[in-house]
PDB file of N, H, CA, C and O in Angstrom:
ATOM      1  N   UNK A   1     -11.886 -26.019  -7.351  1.00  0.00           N
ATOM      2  CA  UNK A   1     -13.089 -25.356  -6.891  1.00  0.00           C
ATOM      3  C   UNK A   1     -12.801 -24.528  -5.639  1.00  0.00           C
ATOM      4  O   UNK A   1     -13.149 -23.417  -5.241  1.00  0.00           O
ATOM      5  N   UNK A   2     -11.974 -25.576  -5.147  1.00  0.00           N
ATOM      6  H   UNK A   2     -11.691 -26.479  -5.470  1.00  0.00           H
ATOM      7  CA  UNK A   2     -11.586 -24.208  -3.590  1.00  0.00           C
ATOM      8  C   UNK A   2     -10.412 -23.218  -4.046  1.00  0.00           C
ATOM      9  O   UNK A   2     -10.211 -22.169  -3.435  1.00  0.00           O
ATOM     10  N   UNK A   3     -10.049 -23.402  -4.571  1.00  0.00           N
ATOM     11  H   UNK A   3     -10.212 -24.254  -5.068  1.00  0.00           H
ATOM     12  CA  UNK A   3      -9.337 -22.017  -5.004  1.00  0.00           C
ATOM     13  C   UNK A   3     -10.074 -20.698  -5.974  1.00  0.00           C
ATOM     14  O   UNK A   3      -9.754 -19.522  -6.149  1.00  0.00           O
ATOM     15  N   UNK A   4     -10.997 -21.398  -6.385  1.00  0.00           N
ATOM     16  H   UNK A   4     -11.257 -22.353  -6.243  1.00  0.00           H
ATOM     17  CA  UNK A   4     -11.704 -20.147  -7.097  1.00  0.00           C
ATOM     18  C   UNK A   4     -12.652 -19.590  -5.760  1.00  0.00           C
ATOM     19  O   UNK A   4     -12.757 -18.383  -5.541  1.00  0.00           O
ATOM     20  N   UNK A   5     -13.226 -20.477  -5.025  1.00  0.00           N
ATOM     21  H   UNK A   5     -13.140 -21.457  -5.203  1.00  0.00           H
ATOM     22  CA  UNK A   5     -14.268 -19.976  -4.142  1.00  0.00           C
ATOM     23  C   UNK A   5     -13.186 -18.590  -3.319  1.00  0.00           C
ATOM     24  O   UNK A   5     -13.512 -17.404  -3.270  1.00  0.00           O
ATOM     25  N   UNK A   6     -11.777 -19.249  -2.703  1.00  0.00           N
ATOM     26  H   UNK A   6     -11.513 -20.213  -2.743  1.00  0.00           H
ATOM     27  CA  UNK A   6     -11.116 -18.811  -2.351  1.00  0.00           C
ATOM     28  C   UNK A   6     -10.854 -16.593  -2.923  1.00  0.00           C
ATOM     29  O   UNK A   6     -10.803 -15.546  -2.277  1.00  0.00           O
ATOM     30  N   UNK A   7     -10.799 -16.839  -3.917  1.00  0.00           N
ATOM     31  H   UNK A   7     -10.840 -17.689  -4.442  1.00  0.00           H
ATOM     32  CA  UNK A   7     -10.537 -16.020  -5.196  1.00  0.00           C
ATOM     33  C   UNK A   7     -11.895 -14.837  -5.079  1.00  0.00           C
ATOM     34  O   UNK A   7     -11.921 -13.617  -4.917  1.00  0.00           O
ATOM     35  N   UNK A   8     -12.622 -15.558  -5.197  1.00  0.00           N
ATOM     36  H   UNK A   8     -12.601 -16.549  -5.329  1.00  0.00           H
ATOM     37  CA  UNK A   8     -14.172 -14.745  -5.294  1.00  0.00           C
ATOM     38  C   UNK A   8     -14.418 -13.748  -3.704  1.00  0.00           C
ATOM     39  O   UNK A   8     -14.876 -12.618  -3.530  1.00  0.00           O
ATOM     40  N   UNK A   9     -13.819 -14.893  -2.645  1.00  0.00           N
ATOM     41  H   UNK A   9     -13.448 -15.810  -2.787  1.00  0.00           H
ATOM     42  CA  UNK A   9     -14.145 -14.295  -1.440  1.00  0.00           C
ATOM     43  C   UNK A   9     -13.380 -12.722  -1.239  1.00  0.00           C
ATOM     44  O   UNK A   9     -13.714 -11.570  -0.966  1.00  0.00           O
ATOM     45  N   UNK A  10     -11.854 -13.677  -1.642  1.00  0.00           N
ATOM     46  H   UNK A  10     -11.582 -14.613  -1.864  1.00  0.00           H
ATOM     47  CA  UNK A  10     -10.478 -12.272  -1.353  1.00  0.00           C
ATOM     48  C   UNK A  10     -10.843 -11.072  -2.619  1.00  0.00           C
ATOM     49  O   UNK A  10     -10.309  -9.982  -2.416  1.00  0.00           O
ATOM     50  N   UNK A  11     -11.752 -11.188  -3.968  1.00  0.00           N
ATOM     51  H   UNK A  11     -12.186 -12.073  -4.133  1.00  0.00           H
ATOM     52  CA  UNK A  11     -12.654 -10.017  -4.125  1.00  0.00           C
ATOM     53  C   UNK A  11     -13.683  -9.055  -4.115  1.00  0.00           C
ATOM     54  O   UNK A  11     -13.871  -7.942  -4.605  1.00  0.00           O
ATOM     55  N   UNK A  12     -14.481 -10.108  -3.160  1.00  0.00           N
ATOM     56  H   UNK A  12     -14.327 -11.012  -2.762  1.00  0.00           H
ATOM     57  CA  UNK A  12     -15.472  -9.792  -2.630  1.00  0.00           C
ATOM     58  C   UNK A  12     -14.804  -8.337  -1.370  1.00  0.00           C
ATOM     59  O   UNK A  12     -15.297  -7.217  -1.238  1.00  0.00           O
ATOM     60  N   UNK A  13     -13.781  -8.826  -0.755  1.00  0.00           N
ATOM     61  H   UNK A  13     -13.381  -9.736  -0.861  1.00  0.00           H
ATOM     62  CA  UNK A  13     -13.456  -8.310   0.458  1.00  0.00           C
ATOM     63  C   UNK A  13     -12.681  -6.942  -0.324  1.00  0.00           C
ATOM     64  O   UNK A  13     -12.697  -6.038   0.512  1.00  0.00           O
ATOM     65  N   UNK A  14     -12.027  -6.461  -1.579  1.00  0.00           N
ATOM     66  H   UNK A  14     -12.014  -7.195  -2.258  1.00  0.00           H
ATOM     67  CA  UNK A  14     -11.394  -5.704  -2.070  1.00  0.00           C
ATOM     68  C   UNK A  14     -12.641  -4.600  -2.351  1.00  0.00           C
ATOM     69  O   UNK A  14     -12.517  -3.402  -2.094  1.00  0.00           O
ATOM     70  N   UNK A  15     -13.643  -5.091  -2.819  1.00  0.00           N
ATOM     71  H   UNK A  15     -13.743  -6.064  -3.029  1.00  0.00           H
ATOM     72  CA  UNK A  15     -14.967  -4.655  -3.444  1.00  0.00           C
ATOM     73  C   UNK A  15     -15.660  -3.410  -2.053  1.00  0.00           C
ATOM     74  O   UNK A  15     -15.740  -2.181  -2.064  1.00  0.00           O
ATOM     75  N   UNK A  16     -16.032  -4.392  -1.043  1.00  0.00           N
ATOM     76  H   UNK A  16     -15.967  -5.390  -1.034  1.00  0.00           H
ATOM     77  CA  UNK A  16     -15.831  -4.071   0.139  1.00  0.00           C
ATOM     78  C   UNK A  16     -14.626  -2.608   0.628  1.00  0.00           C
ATOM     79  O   UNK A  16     -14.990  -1.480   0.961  1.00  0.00           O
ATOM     80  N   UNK A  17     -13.776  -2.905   0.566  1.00  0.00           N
ATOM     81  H   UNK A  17     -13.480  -3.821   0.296  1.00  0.00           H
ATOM     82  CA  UNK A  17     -12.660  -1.615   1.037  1.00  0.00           C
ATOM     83  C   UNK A  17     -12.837  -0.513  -0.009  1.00  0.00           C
ATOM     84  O   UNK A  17     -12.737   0.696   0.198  1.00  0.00           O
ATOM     85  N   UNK A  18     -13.129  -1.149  -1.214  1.00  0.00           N
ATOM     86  H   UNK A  18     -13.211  -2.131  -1.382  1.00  0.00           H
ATOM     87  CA  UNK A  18     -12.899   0.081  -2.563  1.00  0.00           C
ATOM     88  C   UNK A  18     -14.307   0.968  -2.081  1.00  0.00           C
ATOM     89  O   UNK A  18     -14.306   2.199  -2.064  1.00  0.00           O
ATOM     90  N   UNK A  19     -15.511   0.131  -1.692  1.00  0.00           N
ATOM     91  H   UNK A  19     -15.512  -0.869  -1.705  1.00  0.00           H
ATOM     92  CA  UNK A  19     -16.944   1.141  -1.602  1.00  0.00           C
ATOM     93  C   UNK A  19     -16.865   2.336  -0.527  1.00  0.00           C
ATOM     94  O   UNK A  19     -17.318   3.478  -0.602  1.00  0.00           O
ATOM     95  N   UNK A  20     -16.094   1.659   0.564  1.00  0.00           N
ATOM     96  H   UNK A  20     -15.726   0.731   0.625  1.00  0.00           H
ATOM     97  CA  UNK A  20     -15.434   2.483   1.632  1.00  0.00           C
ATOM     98  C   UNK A  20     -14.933   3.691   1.579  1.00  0.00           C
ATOM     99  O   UNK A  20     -15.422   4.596   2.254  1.00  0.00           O
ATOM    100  N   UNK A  21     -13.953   3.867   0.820  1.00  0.00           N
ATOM    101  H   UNK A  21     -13.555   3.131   0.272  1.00  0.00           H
ATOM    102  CA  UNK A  21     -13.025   4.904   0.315  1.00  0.00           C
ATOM    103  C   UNK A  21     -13.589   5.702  -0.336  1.00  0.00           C
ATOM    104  O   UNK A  21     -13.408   6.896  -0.097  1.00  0.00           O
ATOM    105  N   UNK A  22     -14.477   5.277  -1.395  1.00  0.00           N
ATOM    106  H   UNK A  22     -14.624   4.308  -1.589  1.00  0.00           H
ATOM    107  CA  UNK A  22     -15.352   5.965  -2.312  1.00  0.00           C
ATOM    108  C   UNK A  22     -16.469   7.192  -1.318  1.00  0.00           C
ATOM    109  O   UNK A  22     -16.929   8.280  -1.665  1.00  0.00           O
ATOM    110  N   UNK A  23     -16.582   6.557  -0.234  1.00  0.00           N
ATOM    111  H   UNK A  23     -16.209   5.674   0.048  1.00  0.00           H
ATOM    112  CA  UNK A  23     -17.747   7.341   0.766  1.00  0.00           C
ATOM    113  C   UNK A  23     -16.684   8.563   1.304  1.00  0.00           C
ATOM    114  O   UNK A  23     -17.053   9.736   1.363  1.00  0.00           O
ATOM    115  N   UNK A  24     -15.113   8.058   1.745  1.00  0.00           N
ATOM    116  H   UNK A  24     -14.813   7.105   1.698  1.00  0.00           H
ATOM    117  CA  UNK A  24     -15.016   8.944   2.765  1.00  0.00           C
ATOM    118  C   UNK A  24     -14.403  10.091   1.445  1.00  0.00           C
ATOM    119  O   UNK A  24     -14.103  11.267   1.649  1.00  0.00           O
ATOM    120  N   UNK A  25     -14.347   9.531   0.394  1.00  0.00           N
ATOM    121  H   UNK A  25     -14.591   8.575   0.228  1.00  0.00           H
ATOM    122  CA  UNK A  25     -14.222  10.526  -0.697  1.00  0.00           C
ATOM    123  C   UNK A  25     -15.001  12.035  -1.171  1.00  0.00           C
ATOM    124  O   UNK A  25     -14.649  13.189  -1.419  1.00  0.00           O
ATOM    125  N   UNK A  26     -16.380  11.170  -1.121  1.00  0.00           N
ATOM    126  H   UNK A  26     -16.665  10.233  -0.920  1.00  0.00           H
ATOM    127  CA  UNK A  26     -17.494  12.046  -0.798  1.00  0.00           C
ATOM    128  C   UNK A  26     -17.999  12.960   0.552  1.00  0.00           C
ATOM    129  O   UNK A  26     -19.047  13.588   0.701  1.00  0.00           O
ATOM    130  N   UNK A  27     -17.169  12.835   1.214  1.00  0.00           N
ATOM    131  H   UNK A  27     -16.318  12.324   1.093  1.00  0.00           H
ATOM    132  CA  UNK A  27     -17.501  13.029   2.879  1.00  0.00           C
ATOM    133  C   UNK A  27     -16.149  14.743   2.693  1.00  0.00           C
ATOM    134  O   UNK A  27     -16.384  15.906   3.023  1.00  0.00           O
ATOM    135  N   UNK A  28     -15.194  14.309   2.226  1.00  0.00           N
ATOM    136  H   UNK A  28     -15.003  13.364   1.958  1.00  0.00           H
ATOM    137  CA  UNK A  28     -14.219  15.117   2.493  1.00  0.00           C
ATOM    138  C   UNK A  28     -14.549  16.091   1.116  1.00  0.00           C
ATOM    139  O   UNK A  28     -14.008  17.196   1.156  1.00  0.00           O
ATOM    140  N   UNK A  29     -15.205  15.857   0.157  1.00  0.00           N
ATOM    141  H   UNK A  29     -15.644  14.959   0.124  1.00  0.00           H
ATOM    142  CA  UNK A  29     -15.671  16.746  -0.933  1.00  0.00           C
ATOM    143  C   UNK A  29     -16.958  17.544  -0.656  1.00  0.00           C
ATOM    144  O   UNK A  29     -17.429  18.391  -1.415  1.00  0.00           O
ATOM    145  N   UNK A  30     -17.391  17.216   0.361  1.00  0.00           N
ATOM    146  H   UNK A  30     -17.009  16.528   0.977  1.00  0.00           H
ATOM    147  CA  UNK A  30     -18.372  17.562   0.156  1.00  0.00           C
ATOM    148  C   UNK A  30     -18.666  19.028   1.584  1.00  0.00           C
ATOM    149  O   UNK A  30     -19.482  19.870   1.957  1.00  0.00           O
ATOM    150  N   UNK A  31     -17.260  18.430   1.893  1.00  0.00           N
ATOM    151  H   UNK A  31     -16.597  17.745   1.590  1.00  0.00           H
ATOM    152  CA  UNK A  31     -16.801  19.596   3.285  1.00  0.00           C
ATOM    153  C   UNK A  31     -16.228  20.735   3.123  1.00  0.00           C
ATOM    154  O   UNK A  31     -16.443  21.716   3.836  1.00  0.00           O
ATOM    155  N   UNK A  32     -15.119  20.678   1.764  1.00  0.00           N
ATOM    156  H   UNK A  32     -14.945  19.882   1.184  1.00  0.00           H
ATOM    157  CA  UNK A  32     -13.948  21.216   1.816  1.00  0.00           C
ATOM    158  C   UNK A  32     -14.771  22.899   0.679  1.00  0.00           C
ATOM    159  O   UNK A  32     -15.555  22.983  -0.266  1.00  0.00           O
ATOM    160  N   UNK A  33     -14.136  23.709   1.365  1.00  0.00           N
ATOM    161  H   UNK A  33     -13.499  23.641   2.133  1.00  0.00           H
ATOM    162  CA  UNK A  33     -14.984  24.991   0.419  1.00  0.00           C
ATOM    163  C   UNK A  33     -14.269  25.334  -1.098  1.00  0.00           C
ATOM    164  O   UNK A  33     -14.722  26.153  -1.897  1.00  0.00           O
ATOM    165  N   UNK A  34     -13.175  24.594  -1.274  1.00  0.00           N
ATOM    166  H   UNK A  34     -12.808  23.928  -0.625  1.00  0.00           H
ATOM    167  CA  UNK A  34     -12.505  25.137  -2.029  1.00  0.00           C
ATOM    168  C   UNK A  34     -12.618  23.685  -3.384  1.00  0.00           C
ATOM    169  O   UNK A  34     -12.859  22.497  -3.168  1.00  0.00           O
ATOM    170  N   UNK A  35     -12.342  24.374  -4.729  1.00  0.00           N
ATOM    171  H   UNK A  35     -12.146  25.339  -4.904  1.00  0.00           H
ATOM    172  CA  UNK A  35     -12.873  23.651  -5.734  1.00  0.00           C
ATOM    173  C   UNK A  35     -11.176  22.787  -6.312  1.00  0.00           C
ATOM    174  O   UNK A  35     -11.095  21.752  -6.973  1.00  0.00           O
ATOM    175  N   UNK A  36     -10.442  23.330  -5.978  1.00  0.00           N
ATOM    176  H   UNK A  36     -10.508  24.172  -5.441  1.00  0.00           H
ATOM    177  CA  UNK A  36      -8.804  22.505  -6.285  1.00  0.00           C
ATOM    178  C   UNK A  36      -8.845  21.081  -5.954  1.00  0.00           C
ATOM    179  O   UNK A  36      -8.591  20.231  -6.808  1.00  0.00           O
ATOM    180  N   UNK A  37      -9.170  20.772  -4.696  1.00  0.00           N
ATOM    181  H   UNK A  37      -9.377  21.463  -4.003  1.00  0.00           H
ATOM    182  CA  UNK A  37      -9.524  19.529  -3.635  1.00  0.00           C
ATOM    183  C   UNK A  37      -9.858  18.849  -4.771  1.00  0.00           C
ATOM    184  O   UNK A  37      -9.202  18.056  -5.448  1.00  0.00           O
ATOM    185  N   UNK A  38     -11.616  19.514  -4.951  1.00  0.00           N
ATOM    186  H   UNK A  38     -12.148  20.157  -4.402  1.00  0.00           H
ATOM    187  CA  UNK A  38     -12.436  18.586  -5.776  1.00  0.00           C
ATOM    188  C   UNK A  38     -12.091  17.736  -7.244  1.00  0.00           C
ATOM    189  O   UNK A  38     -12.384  16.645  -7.731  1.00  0.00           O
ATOM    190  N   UNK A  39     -11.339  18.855  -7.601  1.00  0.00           N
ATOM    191  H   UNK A  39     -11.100  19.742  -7.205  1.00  0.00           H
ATOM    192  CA  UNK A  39     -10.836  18.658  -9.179  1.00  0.00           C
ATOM    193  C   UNK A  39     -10.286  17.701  -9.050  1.00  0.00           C
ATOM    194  O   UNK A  39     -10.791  16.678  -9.512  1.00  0.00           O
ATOM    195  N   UNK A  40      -8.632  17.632  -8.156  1.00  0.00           N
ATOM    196  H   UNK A  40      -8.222  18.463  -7.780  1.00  0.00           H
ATOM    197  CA  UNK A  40      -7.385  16.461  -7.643  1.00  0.00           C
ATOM    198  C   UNK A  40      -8.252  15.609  -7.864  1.00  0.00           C
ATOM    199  O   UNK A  40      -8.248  14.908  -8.876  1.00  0.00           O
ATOM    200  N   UNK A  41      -9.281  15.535  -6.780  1.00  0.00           N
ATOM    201  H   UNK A  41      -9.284  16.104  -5.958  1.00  0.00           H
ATOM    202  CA  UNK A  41      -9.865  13.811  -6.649  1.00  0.00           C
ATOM    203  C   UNK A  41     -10.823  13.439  -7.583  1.00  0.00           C
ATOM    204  O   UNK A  41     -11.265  12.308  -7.381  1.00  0.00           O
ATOM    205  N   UNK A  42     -11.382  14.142  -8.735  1.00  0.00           N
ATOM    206  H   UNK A  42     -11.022  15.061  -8.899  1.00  0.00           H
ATOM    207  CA  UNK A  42     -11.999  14.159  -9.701  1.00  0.00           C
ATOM    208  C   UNK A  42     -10.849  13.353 -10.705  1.00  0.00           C
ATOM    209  O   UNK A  42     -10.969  12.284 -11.305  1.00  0.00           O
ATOM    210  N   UNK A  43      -9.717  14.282 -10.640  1.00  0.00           N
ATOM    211  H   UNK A  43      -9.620  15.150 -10.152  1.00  0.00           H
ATOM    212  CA  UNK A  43      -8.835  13.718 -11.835  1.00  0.00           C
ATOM    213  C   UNK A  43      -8.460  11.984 -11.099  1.00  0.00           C
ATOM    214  O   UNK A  43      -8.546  10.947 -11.756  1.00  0.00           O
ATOM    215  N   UNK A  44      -8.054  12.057  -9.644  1.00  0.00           N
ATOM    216  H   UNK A  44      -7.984  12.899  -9.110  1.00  0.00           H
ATOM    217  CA  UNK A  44      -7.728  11.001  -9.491  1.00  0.00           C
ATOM    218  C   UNK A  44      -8.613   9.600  -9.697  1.00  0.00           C
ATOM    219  O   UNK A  44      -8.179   8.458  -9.852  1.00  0.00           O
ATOM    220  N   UNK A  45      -9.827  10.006  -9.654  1.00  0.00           N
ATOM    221  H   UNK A  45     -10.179  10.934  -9.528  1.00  0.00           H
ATOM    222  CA  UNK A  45     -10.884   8.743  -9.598  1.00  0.00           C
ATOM    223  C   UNK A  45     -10.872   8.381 -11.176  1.00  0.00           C
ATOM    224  O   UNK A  45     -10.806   7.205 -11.534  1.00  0.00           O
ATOM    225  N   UNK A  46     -10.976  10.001 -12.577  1.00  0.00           N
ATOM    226  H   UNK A  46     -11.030  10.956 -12.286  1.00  0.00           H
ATOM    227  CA  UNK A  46     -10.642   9.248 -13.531  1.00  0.00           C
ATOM    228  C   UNK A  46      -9.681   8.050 -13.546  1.00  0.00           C
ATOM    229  O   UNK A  46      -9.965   6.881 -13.807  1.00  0.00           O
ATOM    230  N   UNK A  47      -8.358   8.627 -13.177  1.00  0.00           N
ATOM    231  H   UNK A  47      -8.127   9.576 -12.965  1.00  0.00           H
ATOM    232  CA  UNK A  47      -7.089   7.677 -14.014  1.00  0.00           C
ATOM    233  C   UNK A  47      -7.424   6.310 -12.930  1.00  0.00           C
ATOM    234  O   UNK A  47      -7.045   5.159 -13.147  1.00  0.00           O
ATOM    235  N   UNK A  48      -8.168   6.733 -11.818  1.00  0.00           N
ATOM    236  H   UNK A  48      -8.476   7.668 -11.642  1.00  0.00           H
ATOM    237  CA  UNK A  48      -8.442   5.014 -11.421  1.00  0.00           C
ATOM    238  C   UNK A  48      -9.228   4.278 -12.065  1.00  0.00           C
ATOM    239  O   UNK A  48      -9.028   3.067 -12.160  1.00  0.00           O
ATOM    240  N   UNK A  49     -10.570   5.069 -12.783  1.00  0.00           N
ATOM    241  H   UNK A  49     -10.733   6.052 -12.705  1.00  0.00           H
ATOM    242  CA  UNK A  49     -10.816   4.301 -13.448  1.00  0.00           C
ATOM    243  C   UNK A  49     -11.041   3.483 -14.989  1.00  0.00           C
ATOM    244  O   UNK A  49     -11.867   2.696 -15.452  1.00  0.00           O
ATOM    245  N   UNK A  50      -9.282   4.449 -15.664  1.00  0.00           N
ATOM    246  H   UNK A  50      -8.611   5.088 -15.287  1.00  0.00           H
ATOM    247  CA  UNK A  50      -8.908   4.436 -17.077  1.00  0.00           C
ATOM    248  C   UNK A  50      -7.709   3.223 -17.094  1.00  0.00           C
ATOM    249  O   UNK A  50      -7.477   2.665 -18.167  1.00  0.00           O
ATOM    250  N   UNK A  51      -7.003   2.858 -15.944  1.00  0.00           N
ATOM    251  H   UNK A  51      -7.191   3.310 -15.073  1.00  0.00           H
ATOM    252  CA  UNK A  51      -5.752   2.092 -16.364  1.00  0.00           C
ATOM    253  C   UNK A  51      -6.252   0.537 -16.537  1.00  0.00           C
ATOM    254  O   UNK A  51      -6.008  -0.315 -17.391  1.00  0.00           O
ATOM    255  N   UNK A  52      -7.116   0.546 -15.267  1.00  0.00           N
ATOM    256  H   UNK A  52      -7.314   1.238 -14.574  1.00  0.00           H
ATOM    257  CA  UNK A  52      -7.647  -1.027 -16.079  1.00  0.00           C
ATOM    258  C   UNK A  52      -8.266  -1.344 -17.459  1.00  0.00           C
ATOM    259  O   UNK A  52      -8.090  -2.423 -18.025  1.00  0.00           O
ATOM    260  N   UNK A  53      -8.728  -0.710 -17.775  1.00  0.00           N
ATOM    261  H   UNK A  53      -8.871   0.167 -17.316  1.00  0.00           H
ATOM    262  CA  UNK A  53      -9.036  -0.370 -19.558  1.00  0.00           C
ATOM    263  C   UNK A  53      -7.875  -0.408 -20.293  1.00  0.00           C
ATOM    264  O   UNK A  53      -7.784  -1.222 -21.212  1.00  0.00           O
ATOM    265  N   UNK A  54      -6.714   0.559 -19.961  1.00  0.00           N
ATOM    266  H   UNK A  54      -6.788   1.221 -19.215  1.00  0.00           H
ATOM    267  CA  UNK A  54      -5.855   0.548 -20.630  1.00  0.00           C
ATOM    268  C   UNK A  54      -4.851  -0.805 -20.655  1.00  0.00           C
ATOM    269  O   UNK A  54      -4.294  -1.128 -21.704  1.00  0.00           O
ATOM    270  N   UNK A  55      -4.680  -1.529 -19.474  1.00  0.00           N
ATOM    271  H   UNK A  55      -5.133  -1.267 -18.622  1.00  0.00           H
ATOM    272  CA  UNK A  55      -4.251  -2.408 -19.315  1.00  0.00           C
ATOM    273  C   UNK A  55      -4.344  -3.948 -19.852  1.00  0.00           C
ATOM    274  O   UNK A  55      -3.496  -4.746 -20.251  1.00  0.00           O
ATOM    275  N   UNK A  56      -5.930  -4.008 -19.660  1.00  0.00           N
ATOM    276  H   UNK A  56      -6.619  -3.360 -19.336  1.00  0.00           H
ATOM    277  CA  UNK A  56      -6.665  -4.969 -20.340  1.00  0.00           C
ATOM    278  C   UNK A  56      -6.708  -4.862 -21.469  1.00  0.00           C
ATOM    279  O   UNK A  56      -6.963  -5.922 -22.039  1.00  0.00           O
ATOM    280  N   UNK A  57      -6.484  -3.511 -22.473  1.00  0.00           N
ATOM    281  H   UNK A  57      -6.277  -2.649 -22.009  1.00  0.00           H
ATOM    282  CA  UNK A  57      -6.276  -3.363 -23.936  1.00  0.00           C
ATOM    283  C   UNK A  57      -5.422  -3.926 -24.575  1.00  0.00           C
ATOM    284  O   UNK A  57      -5.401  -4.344 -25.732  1.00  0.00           O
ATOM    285  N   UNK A  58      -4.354  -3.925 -23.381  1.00  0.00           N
ATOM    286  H   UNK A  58      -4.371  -3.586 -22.441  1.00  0.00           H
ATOM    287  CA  UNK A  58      -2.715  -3.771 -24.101  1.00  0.00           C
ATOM    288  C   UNK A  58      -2.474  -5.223 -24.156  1.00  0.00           C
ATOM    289  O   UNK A  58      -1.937  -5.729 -25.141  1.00  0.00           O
ATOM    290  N   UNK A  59      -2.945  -6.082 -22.885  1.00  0.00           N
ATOM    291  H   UNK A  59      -3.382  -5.671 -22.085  1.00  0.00           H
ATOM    292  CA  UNK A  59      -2.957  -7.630 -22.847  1.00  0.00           C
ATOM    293  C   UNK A  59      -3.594  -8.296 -23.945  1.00  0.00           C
ATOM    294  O   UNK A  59      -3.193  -9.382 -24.364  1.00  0.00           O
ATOM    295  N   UNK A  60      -4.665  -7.621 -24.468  1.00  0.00           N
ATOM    296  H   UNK A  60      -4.990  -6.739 -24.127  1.00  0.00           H
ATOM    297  CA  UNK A  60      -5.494  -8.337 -25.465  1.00  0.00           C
ATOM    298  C   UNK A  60      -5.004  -8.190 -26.622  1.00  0.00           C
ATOM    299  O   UNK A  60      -5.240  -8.905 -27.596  1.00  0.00           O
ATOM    300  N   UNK A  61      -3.974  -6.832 -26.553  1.00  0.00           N
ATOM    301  H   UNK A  61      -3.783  -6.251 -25.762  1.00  0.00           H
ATOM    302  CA  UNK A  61      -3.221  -6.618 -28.226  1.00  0.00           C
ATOM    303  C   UNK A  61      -2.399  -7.520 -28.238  1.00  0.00           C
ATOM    304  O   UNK A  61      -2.384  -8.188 -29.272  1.00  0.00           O
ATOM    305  N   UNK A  62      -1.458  -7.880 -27.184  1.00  0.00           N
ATOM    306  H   UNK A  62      -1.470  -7.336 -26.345  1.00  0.00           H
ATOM    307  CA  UNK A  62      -0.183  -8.799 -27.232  1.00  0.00           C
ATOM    308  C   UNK A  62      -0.694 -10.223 -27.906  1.00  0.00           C
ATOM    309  O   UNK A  62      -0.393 -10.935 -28.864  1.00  0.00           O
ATOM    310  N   UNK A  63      -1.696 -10.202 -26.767  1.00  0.00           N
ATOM    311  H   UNK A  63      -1.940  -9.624 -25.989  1.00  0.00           H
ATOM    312  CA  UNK A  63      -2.095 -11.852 -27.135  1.00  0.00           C
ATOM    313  C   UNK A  63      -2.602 -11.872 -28.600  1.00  0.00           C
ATOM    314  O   UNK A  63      -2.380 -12.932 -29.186  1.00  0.00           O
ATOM    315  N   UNK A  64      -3.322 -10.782 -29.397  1.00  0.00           N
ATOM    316  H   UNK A  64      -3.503  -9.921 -28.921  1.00  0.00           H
ATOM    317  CA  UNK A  64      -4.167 -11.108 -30.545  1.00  0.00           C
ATOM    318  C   UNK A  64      -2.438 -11.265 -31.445  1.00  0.00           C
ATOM    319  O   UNK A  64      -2.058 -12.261 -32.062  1.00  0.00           O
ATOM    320  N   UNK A  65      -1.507  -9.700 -31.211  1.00  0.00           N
ATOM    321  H   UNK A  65      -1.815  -8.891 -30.710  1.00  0.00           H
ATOM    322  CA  UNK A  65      -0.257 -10.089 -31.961  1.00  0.00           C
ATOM    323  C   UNK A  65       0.134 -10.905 -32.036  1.00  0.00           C
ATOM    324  O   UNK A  65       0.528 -11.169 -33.172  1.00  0.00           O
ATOM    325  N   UNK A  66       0.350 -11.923 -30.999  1.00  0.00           N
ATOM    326  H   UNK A  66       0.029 -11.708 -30.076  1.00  0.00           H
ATOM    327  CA  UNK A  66       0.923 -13.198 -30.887  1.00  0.00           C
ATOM    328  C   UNK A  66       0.167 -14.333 -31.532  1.00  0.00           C
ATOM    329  O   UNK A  66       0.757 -14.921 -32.439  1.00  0.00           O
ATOM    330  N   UNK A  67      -1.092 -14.750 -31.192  1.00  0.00           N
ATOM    331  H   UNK A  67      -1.571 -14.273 -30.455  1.00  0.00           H
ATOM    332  CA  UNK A  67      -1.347 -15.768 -31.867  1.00  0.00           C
ATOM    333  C   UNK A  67      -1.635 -15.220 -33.574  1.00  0.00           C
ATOM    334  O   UNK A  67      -1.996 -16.001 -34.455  1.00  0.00           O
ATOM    335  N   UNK A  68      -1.383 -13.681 -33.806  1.00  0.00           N
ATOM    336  H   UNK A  68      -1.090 -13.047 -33.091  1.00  0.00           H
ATOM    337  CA  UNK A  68      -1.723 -13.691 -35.277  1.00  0.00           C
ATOM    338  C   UNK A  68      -0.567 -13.875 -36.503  1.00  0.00           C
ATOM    339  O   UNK A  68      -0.731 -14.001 -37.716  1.00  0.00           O
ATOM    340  N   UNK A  69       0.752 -13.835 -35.631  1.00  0.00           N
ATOM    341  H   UNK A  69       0.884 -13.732 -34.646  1.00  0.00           H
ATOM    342  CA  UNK A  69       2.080 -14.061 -36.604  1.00  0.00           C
ATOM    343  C   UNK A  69       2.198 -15.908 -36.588  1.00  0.00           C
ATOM    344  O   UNK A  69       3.091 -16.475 -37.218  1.00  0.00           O
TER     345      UNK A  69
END
């Protein structure tokens, strides 16, 4: 039990830094006159938020491969 409480807190606190970043994201887009900036961090926020998808896909294929042979 104390290691999950443990667990929940140290993502709670990640959750925390990620909302952060996300602002000064918006802060520096919303300054900059030029549309290149915007795009970069457009593309970058996609692939941040495609690899955990992709990742979690690939774990769930292994495991289904595995227990299906």
């Amino acid at each position: 039990m104390k290691r999950t409480t443990i667990l929940y807190i140290t993502f709670l606190f990640f959750f925390i830094k990620s909302n952060a970043q996300c602002a000064m994201c918006r802060a520096v887009l919303e300054s900059e006159e030029t549309k290149s900036v915007a795009e970069g961090i457009n593309d970058g926020i996609v692939y941040l938020m495609a690899i955990p998808y992709v990742l979690v896909g690939g774990i769930i294929f292994v495991i289904y491969k595995k227990f299906r042979t």
